[in-house]
N, C-alpha and C positions, 0 to 999 in steps of 0.2 A: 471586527469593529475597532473602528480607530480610540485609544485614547480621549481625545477631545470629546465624540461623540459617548463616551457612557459618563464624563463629566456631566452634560447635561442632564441626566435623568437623575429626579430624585429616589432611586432605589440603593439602601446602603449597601446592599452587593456587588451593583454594580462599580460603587465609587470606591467600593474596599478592594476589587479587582483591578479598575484600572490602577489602584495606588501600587498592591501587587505582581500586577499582569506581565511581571516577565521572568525570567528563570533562573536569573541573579537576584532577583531583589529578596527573596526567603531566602537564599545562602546569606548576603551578607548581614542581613539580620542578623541570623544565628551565627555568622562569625565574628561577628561585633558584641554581641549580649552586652553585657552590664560593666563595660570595658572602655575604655576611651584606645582609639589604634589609628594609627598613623597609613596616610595613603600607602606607601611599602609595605608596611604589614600586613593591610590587605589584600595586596596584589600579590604578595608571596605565601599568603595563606588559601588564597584562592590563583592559585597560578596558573588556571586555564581559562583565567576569563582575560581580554586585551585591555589595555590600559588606559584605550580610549572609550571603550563599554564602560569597564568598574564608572572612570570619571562620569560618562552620561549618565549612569545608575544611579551613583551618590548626587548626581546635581535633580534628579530626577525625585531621586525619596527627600531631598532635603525641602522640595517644593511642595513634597506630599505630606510634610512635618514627621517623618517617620526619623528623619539623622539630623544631629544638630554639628555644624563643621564650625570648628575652633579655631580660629588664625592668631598665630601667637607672631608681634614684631619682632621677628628675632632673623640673627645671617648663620646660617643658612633659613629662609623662612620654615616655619613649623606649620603642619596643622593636623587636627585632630578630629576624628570621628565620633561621635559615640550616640546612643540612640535617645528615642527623647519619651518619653512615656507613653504614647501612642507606639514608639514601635516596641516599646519594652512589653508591653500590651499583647501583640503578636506572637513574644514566645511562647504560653502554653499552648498556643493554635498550630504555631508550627509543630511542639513535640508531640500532640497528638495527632495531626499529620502522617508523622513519622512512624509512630505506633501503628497507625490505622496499615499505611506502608507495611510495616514487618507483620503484622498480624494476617493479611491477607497476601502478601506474596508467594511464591511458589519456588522462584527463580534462587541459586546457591551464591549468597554475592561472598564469599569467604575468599575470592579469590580479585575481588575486587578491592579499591581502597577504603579506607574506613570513615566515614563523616567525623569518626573521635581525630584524626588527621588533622583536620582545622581548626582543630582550640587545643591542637600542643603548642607550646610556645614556639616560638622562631626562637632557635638560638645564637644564628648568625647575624651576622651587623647588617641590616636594611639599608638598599639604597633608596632615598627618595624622590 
């Protein structure tokens, strides 16, 4: 079902879905958390999503009021992410998510990357 169509119904599932409905928009919640981050910092803390998704995403949750985007008049221009109470809302849903994930898995991911991976800081100089 398209977007547009579960706007229309008034079920809050549906509409917490479409806000949700894609497989970026819980990462960069949780890579954002209680943090203000800069377009580069995202796309290098999430460096497998394209840089033309992250932007759809973020223009996307910013419609959805889940991220509030900061433009600072400055050269080189600045801008900043960070989430807005509604999406700051979302993190215990996603960590128990997460939980419900690791409690009922089966699969060995030790040999996979770690989600703690995206809330080490970047220590290198971002490009934006």
């Amino acid at each position: 079902m398209v977007k547009n169509e579960l706007m229309k119904y008034s079920c809050p599932l549906g509409k917490a879905m479409s806000a949700l409905g894609s497989k970026w928009k819980p990462i960069i919640v949780l890579v954002i958390k209680d943090r203000k981050l800069r377009f580069g910092e995202l796309a290098v803390r999430i460096n497998v999503i394209s840089r033309k998704v992250l932007t759809d995403q973020l223009r996307e949750m910013q419609t959805d009021g889940l991220i509030i985007r900061e433009e600072f008049k400055e050269l080189p221009p600045r801008v900043e992410y960070s989430l807005t109470e509604k999406g700051l809302a979302l993190l215990p849903i996603l960590y128990l998510l997460e939980e419900w994930e690791a409690k009922f898995t089966t699969e060995d991911y030790s040999s996979e990357k770690s989600c703690e991976l995206l809330d080490k800081k970047v220590t290198k100089e971002v490009k934006v």
